[in-house]
PDB file of N, CA, C and O in Angstrom:
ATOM      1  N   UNK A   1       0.848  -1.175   0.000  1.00  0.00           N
ATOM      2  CA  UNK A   1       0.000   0.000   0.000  1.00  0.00           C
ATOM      3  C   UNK A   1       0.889   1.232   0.000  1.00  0.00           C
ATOM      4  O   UNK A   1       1.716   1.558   0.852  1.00  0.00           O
ATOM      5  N   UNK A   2       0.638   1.697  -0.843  1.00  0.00           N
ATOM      6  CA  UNK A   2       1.007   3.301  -1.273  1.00  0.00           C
ATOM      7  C   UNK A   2       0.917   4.246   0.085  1.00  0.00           C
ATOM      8  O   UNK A   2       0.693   3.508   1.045  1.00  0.00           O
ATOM      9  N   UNK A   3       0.992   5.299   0.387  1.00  0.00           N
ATOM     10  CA  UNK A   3       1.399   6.257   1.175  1.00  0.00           C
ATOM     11  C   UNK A   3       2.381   7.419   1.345  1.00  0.00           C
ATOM     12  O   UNK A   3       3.584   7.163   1.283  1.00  0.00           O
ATOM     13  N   UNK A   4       1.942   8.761   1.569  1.00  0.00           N
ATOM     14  CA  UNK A   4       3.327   9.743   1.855  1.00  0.00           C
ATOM     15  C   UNK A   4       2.214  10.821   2.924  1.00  0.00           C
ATOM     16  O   UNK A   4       1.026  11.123   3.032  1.00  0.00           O
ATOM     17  N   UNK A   5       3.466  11.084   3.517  1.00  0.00           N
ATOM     18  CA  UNK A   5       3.198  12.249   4.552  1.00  0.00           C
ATOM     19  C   UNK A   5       3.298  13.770   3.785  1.00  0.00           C
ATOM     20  O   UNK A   5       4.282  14.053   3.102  1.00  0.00           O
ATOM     21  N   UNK A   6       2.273  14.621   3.962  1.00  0.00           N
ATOM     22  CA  UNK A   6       1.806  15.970   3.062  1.00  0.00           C
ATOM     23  C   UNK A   6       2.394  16.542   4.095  1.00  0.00           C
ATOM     24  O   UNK A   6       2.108  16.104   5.209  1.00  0.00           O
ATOM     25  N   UNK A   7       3.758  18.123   3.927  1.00  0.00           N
ATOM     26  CA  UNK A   7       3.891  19.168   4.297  1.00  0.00           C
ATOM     27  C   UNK A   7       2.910  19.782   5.392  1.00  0.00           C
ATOM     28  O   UNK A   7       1.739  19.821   5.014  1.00  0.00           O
ATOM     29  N   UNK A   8       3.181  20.323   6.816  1.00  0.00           N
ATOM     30  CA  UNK A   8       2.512  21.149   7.220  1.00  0.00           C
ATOM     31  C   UNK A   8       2.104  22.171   6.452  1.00  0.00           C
ATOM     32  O   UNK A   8       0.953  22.601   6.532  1.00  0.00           O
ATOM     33  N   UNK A   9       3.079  22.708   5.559  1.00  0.00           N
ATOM     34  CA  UNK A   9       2.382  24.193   5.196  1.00  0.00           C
ATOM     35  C   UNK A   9       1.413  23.497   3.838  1.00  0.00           C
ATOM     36  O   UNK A   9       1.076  24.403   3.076  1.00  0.00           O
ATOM     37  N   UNK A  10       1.045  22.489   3.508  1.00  0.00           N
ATOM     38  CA  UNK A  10      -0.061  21.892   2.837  1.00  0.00           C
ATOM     39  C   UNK A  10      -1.136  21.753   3.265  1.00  0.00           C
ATOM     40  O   UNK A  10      -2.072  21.744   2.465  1.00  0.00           O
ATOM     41  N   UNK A  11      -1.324  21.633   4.332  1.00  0.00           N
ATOM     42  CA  UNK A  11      -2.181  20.528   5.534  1.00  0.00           C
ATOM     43  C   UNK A  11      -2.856  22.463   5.693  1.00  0.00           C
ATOM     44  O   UNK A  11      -3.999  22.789   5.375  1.00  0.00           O
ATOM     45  N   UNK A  12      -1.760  23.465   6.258  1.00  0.00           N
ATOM     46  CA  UNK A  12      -2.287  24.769   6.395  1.00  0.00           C
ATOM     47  C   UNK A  12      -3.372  25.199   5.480  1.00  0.00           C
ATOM     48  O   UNK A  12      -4.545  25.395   5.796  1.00  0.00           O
ATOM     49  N   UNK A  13      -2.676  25.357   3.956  1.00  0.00           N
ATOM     50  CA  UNK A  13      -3.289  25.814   3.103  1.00  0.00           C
ATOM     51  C   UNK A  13      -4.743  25.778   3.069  1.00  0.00           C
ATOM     52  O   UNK A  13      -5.647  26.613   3.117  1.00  0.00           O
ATOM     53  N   UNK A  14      -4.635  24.383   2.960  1.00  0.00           N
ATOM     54  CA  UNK A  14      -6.056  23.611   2.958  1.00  0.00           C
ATOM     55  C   UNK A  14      -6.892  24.034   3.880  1.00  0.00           C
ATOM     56  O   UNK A  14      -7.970  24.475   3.480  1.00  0.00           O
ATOM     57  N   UNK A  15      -6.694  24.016   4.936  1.00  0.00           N
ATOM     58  CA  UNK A  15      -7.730  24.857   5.963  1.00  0.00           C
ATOM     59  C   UNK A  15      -7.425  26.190   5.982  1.00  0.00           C
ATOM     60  O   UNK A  15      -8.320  26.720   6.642  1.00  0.00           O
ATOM     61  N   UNK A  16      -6.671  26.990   5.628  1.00  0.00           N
ATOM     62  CA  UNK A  16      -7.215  28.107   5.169  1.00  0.00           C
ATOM     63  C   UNK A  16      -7.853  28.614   3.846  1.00  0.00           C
ATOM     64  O   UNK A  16      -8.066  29.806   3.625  1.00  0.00           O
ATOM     65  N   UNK A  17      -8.074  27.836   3.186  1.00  0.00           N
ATOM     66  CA  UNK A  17      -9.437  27.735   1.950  1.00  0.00           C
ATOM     67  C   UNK A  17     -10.665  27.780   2.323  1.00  0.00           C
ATOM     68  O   UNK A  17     -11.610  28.525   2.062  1.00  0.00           O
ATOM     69  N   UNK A  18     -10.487  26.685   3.106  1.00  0.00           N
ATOM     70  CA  UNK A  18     -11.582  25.710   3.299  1.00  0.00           C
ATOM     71  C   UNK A  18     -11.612  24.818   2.356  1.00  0.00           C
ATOM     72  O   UNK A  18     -12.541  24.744   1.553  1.00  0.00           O
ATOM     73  N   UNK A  19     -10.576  24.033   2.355  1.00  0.00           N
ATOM     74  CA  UNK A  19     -10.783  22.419   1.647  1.00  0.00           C
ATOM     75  C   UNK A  19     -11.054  21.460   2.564  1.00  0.00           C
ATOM     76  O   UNK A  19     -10.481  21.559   3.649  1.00  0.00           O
ATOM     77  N   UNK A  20     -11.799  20.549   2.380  1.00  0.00           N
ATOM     78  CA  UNK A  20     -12.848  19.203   2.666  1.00  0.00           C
ATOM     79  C   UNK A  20     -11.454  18.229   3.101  1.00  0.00           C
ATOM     80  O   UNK A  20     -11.029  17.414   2.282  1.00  0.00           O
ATOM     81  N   UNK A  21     -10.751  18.404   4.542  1.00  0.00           N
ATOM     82  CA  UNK A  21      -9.119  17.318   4.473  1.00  0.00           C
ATOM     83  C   UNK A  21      -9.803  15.530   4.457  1.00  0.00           C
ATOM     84  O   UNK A  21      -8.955  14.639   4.481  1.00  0.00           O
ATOM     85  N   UNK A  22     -10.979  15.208   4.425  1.00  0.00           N
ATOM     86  CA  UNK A  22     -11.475  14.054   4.345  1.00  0.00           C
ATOM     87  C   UNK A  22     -11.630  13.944   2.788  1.00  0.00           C
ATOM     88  O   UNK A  22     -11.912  12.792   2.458  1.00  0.00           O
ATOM     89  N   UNK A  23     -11.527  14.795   1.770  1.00  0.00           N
ATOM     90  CA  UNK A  23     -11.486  14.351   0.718  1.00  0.00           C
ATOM     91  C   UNK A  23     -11.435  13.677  -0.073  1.00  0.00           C
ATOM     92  O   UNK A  23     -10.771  14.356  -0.856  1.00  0.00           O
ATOM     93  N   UNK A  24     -11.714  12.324  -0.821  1.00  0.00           N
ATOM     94  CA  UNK A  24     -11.755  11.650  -1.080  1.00  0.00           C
ATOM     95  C   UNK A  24     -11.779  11.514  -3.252  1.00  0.00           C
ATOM     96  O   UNK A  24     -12.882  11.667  -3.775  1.00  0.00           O
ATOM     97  N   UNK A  25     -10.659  11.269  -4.103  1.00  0.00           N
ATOM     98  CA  UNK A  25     -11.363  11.851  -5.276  1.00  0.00           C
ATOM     99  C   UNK A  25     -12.110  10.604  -5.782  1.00  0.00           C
ATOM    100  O   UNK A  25     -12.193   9.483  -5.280  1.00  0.00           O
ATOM    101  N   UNK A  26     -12.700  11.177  -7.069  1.00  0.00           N
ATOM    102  CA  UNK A  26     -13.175  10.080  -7.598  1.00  0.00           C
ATOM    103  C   UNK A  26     -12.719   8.710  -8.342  1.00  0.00           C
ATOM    104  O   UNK A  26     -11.659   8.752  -8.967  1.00  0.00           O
ATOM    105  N   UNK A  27     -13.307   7.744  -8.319  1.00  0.00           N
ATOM    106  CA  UNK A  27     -12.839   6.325  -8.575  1.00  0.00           C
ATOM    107  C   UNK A  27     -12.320   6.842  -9.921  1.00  0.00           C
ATOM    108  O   UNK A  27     -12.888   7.811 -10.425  1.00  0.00           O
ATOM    109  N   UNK A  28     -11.225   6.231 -10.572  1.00  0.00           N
ATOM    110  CA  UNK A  28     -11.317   6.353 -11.932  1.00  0.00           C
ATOM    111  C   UNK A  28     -11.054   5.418 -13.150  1.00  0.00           C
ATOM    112  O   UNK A  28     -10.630   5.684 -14.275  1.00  0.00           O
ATOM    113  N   UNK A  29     -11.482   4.102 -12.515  1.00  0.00           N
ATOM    114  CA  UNK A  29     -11.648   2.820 -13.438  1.00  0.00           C
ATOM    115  C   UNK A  29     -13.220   2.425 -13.876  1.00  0.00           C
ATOM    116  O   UNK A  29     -13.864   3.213 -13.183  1.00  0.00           O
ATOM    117  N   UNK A  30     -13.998   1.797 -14.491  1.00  0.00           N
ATOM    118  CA  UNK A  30     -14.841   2.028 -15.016  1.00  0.00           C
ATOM    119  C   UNK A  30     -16.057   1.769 -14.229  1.00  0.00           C
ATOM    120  O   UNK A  30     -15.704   0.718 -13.694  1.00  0.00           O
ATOM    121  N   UNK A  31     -16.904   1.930 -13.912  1.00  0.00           N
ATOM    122  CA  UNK A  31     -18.181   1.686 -12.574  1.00  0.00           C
ATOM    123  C   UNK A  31     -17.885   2.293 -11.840  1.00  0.00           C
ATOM    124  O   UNK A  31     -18.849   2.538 -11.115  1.00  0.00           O
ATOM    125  N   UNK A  32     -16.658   2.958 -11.393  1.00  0.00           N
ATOM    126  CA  UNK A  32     -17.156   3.440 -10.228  1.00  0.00           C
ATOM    127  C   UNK A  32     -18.043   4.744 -10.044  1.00  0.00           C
ATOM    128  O   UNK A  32     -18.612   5.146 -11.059  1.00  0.00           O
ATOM    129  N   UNK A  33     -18.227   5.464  -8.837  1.00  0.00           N
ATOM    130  CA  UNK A  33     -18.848   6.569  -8.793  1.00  0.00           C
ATOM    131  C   UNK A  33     -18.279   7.559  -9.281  1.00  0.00           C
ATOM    132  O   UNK A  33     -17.072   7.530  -9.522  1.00  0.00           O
ATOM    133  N   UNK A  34     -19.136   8.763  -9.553  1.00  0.00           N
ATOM    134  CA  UNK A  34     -18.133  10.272 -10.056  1.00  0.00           C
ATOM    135  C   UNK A  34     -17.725  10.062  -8.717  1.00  0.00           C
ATOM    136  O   UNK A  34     -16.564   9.789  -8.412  1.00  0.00           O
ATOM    137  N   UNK A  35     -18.729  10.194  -7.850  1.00  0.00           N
ATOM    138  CA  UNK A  35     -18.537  11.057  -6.459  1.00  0.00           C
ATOM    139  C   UNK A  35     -18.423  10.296  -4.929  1.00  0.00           C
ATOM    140  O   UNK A  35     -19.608   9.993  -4.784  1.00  0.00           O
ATOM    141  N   UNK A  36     -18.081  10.050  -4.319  1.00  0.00           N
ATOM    142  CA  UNK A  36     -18.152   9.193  -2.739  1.00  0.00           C
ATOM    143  C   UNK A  36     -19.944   9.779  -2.335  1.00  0.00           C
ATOM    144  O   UNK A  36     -20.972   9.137  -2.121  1.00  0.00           O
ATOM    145  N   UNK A  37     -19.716  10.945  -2.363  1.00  0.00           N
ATOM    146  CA  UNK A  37     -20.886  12.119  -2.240  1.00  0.00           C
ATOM    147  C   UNK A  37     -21.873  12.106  -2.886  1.00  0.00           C
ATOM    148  O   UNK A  37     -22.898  12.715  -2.583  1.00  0.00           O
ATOM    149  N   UNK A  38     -21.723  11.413  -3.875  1.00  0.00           N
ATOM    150  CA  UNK A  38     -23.058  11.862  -5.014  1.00  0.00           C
ATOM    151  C   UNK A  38     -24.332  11.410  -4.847  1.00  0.00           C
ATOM    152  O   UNK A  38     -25.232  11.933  -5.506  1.00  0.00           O
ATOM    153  N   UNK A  39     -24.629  10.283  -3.866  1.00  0.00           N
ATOM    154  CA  UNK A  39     -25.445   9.274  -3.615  1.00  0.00           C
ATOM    155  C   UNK A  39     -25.972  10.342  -2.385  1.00  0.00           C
ATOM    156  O   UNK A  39     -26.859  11.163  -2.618  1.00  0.00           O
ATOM    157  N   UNK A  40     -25.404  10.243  -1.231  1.00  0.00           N
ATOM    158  CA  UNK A  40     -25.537  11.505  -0.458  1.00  0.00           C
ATOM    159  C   UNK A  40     -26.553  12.977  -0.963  1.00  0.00           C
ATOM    160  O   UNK A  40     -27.585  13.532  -0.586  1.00  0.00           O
ATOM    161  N   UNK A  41     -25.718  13.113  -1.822  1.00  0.00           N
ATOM    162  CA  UNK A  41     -25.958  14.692  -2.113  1.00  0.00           C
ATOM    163  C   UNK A  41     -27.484  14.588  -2.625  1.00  0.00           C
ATOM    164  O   UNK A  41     -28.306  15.393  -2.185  1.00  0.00           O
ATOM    165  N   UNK A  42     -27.891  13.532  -3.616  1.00  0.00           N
ATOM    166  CA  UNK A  42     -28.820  13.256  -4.346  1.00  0.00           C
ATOM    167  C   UNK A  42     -30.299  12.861  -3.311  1.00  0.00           C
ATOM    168  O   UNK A  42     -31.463  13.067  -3.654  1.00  0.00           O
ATOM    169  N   UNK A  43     -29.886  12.309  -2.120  1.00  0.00           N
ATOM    170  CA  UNK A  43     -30.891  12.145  -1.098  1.00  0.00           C
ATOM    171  C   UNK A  43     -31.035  13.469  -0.513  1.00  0.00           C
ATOM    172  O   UNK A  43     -32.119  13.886  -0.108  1.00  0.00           O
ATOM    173  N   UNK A  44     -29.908  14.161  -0.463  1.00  0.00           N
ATOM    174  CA  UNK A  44     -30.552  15.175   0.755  1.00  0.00           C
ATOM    175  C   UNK A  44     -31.249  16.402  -0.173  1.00  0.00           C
ATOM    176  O   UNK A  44     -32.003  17.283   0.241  1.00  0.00           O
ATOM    177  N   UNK A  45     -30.803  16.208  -1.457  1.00  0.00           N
ATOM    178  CA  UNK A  45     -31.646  17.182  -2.549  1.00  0.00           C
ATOM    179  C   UNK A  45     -33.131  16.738  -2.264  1.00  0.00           C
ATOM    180  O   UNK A  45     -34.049  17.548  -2.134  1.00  0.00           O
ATOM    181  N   UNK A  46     -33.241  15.703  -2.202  1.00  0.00           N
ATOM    182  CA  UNK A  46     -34.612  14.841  -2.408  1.00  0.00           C
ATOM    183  C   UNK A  46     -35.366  14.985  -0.796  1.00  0.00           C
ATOM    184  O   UNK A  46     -36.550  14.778  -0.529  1.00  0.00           O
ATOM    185  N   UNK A  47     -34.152  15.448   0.236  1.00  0.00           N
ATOM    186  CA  UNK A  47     -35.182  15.422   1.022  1.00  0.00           C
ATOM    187  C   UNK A  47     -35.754  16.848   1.698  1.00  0.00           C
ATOM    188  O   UNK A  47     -36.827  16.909   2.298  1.00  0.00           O
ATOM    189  N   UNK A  48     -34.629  18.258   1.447  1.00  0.00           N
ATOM    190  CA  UNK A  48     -35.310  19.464   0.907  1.00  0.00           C
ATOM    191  C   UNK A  48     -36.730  19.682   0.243  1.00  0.00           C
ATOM    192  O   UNK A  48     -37.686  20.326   0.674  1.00  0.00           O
ATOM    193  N   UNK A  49     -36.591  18.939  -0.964  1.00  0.00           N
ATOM    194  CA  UNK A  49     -37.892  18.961  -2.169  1.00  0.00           C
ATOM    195  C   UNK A  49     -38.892  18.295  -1.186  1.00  0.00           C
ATOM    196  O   UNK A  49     -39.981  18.852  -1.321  1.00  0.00           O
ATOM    197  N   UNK A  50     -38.933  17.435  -0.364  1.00  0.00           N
ATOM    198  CA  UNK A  50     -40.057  16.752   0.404  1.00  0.00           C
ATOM    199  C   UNK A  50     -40.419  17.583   1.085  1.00  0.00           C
ATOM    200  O   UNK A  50     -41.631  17.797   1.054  1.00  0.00           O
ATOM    201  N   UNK A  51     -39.367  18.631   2.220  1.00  0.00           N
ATOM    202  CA  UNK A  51     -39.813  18.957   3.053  1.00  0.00           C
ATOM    203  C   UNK A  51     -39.994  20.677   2.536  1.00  0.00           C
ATOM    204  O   UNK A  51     -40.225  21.671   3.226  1.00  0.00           O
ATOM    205  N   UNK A  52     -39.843  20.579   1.457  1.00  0.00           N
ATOM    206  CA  UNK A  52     -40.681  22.017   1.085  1.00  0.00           C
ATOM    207  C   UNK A  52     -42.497  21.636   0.667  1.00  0.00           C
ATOM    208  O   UNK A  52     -43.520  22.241   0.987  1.00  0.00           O
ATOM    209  N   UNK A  53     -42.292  20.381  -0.167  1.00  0.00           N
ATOM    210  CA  UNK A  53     -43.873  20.139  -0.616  1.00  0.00           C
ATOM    211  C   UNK A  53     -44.710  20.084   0.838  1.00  0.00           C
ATOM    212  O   UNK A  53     -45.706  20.738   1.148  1.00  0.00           O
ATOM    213  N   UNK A  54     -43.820  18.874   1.798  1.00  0.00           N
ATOM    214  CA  UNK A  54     -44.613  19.452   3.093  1.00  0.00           C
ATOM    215  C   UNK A  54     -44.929  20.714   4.247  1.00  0.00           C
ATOM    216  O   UNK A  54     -45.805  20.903   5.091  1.00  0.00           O
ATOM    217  N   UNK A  55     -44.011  21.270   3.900  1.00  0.00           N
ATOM    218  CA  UNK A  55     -44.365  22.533   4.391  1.00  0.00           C
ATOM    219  C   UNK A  55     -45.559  23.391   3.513  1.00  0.00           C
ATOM    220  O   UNK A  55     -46.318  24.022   4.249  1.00  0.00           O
ATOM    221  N   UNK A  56     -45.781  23.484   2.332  1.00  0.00           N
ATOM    222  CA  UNK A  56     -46.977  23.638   1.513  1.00  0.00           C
ATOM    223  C   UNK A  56     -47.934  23.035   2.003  1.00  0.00           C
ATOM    224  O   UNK A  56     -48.945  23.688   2.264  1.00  0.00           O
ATOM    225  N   UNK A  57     -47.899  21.600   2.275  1.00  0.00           N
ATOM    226  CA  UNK A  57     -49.243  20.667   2.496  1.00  0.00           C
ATOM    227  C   UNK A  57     -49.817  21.387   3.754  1.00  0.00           C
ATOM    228  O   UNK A  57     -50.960  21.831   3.865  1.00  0.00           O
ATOM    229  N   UNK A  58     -48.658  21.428   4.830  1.00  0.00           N
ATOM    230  CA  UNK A  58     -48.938  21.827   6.085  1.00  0.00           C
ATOM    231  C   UNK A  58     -49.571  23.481   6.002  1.00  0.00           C
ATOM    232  O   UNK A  58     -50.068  23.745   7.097  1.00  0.00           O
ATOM    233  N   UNK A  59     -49.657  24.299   5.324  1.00  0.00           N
ATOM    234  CA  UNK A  59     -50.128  25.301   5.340  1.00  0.00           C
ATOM    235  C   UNK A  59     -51.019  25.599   4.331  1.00  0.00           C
ATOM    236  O   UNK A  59     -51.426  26.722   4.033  1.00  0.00           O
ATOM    237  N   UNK A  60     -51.321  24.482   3.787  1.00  0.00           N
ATOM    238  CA  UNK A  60     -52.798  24.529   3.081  1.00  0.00           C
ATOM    239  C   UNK A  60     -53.580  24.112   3.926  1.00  0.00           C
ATOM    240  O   UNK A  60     -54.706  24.605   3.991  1.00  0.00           O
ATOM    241  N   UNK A  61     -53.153  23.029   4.847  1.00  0.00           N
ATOM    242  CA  UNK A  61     -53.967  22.295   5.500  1.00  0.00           C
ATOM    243  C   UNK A  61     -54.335  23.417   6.541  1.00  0.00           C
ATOM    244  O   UNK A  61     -55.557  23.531   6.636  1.00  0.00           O
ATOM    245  N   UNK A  62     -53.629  24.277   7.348  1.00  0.00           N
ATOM    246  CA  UNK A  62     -53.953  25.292   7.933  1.00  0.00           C
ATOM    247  C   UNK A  62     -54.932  25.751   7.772  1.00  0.00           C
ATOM    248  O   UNK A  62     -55.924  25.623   8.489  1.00  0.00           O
ATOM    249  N   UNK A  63     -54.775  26.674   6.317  1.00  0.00           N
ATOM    250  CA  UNK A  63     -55.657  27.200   5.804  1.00  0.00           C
ATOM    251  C   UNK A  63     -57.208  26.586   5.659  1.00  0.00           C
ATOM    252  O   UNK A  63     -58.189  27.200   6.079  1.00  0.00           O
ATOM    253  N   UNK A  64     -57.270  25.481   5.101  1.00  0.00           N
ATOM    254  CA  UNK A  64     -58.445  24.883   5.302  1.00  0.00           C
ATOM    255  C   UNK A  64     -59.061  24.757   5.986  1.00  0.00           C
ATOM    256  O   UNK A  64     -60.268  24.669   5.764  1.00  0.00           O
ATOM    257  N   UNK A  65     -58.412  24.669   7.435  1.00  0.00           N
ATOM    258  CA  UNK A  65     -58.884  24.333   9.103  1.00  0.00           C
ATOM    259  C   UNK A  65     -59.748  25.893   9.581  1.00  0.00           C
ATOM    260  O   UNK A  65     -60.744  26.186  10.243  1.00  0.00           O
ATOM    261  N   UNK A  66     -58.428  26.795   8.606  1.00  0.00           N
ATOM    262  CA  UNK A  66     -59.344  28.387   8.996  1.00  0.00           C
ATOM    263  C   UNK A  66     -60.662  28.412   8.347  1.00  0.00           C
ATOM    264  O   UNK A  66     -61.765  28.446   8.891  1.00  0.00           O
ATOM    265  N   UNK A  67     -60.347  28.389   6.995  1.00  0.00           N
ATOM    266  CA  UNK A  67     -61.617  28.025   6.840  1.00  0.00           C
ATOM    267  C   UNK A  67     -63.126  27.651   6.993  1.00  0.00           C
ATOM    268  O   UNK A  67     -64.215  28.209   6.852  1.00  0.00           O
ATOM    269  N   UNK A  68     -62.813  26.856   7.226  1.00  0.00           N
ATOM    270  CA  UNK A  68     -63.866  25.727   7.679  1.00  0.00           C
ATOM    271  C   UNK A  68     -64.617  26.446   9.319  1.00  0.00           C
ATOM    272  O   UNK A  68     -65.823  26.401   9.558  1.00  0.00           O
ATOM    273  N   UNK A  69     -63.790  26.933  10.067  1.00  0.00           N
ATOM    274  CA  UNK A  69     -64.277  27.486  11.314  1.00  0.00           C
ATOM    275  C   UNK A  69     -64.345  28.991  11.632  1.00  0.00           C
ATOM    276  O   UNK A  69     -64.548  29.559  12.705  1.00  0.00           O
ATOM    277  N   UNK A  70     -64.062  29.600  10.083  1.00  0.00           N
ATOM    278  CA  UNK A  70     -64.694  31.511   9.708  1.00  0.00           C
ATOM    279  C   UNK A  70     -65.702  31.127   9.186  1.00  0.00           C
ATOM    280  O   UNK A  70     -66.515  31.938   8.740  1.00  0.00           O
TER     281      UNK A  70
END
């Protein structure tokens, strides 16, 4: 197994960017993922979009409740 030790003033840099030091790149033989992340990223997109439609539902449903008892 491969290995080398990165420069302190590398290791610096990087956190003064703000680079990700868990980084990980992408596979680059054939199947693999673009991303470690991408699977990730793609759920939590998906679970924004849910919890915006429910926040809609929830304030229609409000509304209806006003409704119904003006």
């Amino acid at each position: 197994m491969e290995y080398w030790l990165e420069p302190d003033e590398l290791a610096a840099l990087r956190r003064e960017v703000g680079a990700d030091p868990y980084w990980v790149p992408p596979g680059w033989k054939r199947g693999d993922p673009v991303s470690a992340d991408g699977y990730a990223l793609k759920a939590k997109m998906q679970v924004e979009e849910l919890s915006k439609e429910l926040a809609g539902v929830k304030s229609y449903s409000t509304e209806l409740q006003y409704r119904s008892t003006a």
